[in-house]
LORO-407075 format. One record per residue (C-alpha): z, x, y. Coordinates in nm, 2 decimals. Last residue first. Example, Ala and Ser with C-alpha at 12.3 -4.5 7.8 and 13.67 -1.06 7.14 Angstrom:
2
<atom pz="0.71" px="1.37" py="-0.11"/>
<atom pz="0.78" px="1.23" py="-0.45"/>
***
This chain:
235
<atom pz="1.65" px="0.76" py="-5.47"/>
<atom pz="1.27" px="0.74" py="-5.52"/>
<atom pz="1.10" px="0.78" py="-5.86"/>
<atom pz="0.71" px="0.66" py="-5.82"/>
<atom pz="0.52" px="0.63" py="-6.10"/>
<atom pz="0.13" px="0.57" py="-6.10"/>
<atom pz="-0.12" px="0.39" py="-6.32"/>
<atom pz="-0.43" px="0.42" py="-6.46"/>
<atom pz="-0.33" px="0.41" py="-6.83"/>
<atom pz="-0.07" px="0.27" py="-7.04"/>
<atom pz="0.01" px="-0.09" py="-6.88"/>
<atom pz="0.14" px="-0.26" py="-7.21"/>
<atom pz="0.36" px="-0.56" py="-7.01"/>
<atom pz="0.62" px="-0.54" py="-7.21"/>
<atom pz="0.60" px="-0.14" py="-7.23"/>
<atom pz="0.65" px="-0.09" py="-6.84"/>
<atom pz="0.92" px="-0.33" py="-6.87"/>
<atom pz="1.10" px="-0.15" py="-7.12"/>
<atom pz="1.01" px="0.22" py="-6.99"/>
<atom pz="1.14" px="0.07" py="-6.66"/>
<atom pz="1.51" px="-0.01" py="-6.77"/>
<atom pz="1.74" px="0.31" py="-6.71"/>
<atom pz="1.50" px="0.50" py="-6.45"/>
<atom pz="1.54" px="0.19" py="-6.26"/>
<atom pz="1.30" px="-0.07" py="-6.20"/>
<atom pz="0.95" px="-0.25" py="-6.05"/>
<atom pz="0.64" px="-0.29" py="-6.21"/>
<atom pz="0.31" px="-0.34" py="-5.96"/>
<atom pz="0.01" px="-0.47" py="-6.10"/>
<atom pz="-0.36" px="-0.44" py="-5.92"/>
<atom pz="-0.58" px="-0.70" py="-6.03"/>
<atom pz="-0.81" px="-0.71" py="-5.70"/>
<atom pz="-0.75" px="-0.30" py="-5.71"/>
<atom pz="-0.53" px="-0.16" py="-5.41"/>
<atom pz="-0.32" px="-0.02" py="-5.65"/>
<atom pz="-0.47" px="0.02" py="-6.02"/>
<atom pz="-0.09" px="-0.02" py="-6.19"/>
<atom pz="0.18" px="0.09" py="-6.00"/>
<atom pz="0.51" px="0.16" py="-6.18"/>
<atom pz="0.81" px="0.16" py="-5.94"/>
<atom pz="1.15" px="0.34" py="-5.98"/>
<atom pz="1.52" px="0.29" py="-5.85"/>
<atom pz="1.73" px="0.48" py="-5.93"/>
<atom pz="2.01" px="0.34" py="-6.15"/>
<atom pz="2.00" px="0.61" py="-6.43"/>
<atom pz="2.09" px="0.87" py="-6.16"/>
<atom pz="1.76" px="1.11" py="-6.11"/>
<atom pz="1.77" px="1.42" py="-6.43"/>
<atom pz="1.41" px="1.34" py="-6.57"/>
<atom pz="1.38" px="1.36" py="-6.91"/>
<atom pz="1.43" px="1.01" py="-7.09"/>
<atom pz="1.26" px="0.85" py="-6.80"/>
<atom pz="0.94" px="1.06" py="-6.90"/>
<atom pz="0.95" px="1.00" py="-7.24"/>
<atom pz="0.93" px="0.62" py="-7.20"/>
<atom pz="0.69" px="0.63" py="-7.00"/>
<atom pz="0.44" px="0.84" py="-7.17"/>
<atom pz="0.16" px="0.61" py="-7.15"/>
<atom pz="0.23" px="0.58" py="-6.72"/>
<atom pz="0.22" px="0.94" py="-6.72"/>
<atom pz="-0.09" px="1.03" py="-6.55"/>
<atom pz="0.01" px="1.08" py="-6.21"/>
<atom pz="0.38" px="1.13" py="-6.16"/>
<atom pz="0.53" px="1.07" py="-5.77"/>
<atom pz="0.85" px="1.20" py="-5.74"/>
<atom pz="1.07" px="1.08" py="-5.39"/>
<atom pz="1.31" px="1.34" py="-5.32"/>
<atom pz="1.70" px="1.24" py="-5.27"/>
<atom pz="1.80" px="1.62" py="-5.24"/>
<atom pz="2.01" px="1.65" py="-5.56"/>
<atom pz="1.77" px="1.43" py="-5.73"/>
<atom pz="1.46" px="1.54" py="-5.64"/>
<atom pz="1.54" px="1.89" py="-5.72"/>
<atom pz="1.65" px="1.77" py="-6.09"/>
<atom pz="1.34" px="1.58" py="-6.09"/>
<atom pz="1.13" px="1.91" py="-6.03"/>
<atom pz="1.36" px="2.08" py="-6.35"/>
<atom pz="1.25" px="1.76" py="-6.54"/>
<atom pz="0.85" px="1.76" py="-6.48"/>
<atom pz="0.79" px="2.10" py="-6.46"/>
<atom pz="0.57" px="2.07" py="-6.82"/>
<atom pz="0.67" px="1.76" py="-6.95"/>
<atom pz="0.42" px="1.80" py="-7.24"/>
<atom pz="0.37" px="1.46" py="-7.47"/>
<atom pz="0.15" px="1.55" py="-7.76"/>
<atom pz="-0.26" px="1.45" py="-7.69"/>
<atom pz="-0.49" px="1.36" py="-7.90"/>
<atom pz="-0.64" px="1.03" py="-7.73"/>
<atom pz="-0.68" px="1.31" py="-7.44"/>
<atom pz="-0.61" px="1.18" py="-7.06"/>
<atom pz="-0.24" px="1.39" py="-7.12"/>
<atom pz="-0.46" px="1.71" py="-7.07"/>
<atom pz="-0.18" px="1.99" py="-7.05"/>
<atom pz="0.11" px="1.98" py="-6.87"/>
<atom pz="0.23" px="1.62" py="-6.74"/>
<atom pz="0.19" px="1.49" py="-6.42"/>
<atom pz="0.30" px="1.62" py="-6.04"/>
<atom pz="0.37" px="1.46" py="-5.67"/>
<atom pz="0.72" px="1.58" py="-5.53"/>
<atom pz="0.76" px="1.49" py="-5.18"/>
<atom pz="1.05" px="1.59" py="-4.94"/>
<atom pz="1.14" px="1.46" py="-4.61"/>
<atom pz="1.38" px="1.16" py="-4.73"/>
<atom pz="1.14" px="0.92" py="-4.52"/>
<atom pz="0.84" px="1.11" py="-4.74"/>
<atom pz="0.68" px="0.86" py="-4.90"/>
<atom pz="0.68" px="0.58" py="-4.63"/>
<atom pz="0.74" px="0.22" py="-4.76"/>
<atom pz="0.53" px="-0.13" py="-4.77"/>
<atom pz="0.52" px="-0.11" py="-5.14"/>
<atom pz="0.13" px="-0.21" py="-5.16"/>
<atom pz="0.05" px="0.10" py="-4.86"/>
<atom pz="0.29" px="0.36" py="-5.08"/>
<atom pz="0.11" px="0.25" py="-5.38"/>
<atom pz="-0.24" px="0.27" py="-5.15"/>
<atom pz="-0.11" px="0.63" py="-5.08"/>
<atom pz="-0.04" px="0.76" py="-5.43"/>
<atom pz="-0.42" px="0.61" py="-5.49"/>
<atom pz="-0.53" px="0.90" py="-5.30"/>
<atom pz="-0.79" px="0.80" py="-5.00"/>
<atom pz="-1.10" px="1.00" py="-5.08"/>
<atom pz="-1.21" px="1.40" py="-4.96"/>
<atom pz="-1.52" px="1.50" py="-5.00"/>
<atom pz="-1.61" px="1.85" py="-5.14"/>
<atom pz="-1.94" px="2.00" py="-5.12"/>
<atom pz="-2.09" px="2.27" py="-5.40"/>
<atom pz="-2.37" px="2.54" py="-5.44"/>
<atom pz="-2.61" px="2.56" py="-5.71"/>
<atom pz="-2.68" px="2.92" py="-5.77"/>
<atom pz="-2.55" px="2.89" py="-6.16"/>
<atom pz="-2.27" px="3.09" py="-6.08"/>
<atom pz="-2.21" px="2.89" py="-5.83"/>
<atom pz="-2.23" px="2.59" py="-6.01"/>
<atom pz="-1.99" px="2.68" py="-6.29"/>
<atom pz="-1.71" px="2.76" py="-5.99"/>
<atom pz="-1.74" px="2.42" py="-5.82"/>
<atom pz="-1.72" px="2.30" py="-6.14"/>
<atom pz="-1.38" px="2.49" py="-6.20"/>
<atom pz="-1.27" px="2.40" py="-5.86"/>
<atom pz="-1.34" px="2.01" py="-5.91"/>
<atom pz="-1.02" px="2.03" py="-6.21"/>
<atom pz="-0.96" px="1.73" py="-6.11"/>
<atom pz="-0.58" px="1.70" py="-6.05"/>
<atom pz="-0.57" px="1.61" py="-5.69"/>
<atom pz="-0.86" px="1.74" py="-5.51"/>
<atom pz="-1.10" px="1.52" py="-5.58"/>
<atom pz="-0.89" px="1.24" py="-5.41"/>
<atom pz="-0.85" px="0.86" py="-5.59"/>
<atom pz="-1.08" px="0.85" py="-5.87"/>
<atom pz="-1.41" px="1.13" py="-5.87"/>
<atom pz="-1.76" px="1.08" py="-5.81"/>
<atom pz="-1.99" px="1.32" py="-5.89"/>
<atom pz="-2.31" px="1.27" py="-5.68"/>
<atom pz="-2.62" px="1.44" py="-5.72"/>
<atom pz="-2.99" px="1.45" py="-5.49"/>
<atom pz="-3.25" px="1.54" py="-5.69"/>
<atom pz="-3.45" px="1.84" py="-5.71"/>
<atom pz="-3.55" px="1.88" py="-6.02"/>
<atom pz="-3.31" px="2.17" py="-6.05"/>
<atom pz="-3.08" px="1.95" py="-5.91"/>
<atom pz="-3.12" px="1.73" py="-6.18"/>
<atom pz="-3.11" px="1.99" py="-6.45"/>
<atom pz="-2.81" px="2.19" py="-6.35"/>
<atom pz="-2.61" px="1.85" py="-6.29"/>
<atom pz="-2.71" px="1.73" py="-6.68"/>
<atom pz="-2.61" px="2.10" py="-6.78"/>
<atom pz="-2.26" px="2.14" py="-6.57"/>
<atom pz="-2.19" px="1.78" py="-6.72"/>
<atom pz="-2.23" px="1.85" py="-7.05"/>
<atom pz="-2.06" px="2.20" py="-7.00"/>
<atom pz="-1.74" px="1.96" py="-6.89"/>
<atom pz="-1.78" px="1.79" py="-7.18"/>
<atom pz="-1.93" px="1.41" py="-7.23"/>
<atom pz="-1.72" px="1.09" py="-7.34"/>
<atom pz="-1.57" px="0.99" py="-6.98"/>
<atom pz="-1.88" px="1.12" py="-6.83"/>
<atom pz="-2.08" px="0.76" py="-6.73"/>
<atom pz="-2.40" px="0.89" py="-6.61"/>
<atom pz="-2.57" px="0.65" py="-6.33"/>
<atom pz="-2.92" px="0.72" py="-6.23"/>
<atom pz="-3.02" px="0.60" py="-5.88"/>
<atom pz="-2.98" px="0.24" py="-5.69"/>
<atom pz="-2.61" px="0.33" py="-5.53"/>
<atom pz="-2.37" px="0.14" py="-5.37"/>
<atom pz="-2.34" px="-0.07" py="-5.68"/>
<atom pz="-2.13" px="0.23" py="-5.81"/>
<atom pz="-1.88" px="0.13" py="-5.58"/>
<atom pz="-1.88" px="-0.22" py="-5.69"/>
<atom pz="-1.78" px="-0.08" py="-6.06"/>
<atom pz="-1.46" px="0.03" py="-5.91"/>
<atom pz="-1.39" px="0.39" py="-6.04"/>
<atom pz="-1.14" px="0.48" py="-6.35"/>
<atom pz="-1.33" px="0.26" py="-6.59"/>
<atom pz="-1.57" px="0.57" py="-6.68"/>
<atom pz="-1.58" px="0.89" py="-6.47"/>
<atom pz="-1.84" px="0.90" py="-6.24"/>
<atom pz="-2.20" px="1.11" py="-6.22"/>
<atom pz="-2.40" px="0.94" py="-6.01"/>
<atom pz="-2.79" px="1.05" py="-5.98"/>
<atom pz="-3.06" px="1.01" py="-5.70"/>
<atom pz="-2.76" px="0.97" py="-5.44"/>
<atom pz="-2.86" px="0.83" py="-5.11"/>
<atom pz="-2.65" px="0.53" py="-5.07"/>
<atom pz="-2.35" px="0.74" py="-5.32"/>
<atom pz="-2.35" px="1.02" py="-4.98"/>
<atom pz="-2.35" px="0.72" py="-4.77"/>
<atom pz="-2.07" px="0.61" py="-4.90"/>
<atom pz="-1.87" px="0.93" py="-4.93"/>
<atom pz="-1.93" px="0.97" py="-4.61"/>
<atom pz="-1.80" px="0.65" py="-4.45"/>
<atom pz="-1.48" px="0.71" py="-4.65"/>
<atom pz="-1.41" px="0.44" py="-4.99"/>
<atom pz="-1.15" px="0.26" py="-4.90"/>
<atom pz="-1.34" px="-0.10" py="-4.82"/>
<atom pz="-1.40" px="-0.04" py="-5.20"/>
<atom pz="-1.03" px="-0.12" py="-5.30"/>
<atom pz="-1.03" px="0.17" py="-5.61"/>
<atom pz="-0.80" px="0.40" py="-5.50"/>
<atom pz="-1.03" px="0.61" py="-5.34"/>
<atom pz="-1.38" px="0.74" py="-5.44"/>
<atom pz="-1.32" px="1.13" py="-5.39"/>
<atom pz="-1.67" px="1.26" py="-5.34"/>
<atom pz="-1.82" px="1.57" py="-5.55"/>
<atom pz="-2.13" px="1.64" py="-5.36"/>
<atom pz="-2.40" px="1.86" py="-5.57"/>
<atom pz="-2.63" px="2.08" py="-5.41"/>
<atom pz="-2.98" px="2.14" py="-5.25"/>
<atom pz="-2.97" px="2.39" py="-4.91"/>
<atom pz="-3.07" px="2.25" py="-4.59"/>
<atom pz="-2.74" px="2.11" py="-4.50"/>
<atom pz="-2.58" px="2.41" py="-4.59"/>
<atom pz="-2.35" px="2.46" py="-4.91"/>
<atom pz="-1.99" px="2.51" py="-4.97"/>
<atom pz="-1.79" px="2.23" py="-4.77"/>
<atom pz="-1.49" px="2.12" py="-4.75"/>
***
């Protein structure tokens, strides 16, 4: 998707992948290649990825959103060539739309590139197909469960389930590896479903935890994986 012309100076925000750097699209490396600034968001992206590129790297993990919207206003402005990289697929819980938005207001336009979700290198790693029951439920907790701060918000997350359930849905929650516990507690699948817990798929350490909704928080909590994870609920 793309909302500026090929003549016109702008801001790329490229969907890195899963985090296995052959998985990275042609684009979106070439894009990083010739990138005068990278903007990515702490230990969420392969550190070989940002080898791709020799310019400025910004690590925005700790920064605001108008921190960013400033630090991309002044480089382009300078005429530099910026990158936002972003884990998995932009388009997937990024919030890209509300830069996108900033910018134009701003008269910087935007370009979306699309990555390989990490939802499908869990699917890859398990060897299974996400929607052989037809149905896909992909969702994460309400509000902004990456905050040290946060209060656990199910948001949809147990009326979805009870869909899954009665129609044998997979469920695929992002960002609720930390709230495991909570999670299983909630959702409305038959204690003895199975459920997988995939920890930085397609990574070199990548960690995948297999269960039921009975018995995963456990394992999940044994082995402390709290972040950057995936799980998947399929009956």
């Amino acid at each position: 998707m793309s909302y500026f012309r090929d003549d016109d100076m702008g801001v790329s925000f490229i969907g890195a992948g899963p985090g296995d750097t052959g998985l990275i699209t042609v684009k979106g490396k070439r894009l990083i290649e010739d990138a005068d600034m990278v903007i990515y968001p702490g230990s969420s992206i392969n550190p070989e990825i940002l080898e791709l590129s020799d310019g400025r790297k910004i690590n925005s993990w700790d920064l605001s959103f108008e921190e960013v919207i400033a630090c991309i206003v002044d480089e382009v402005g300078r005429g530099r060539a910026v990158v936002k990289l972003h884990s998995g697929d932009p388009s997937l819980f990024e919030g890209t739309s509300l830069y996108l938005h900033a910018l134009s207001e701003r008269g910087i336009r935007g370009e979306i590139v699309p990555g390989v979700s990490s939802l499908s290198a869990v699917a890859a790693s398990l060897g299974t197909e996400l929607t052989e029951d037809q149905a896909l439920i992909v969702i994460r907790p309400a509000g902004e469960p990456w905050k040290d701060d946060y209060r656990f918000e199910s948001g949809s997350i147990e009326k979805l389930s009870g869909y899954g359930a009665a129609t044998a849905s997979a469920m695929a929650i992002f960002i609720g590896s930390r709230y495991i516990r909570e999670i299983m507690d909630i959702v409305t699948y038959p204690p003895d479903t199975e459920v997988s817990v995939a920890y930085h798929a397609s990574w070199d350490d990548e960690e995948i935890v297999t269960g039921t909704v009975a018995d995963i928080a456990d394992k999940v909590e044994e082995i402390g994986v709290k972040r950057s994870a995936i799980i998947l609920i399929k009956s």
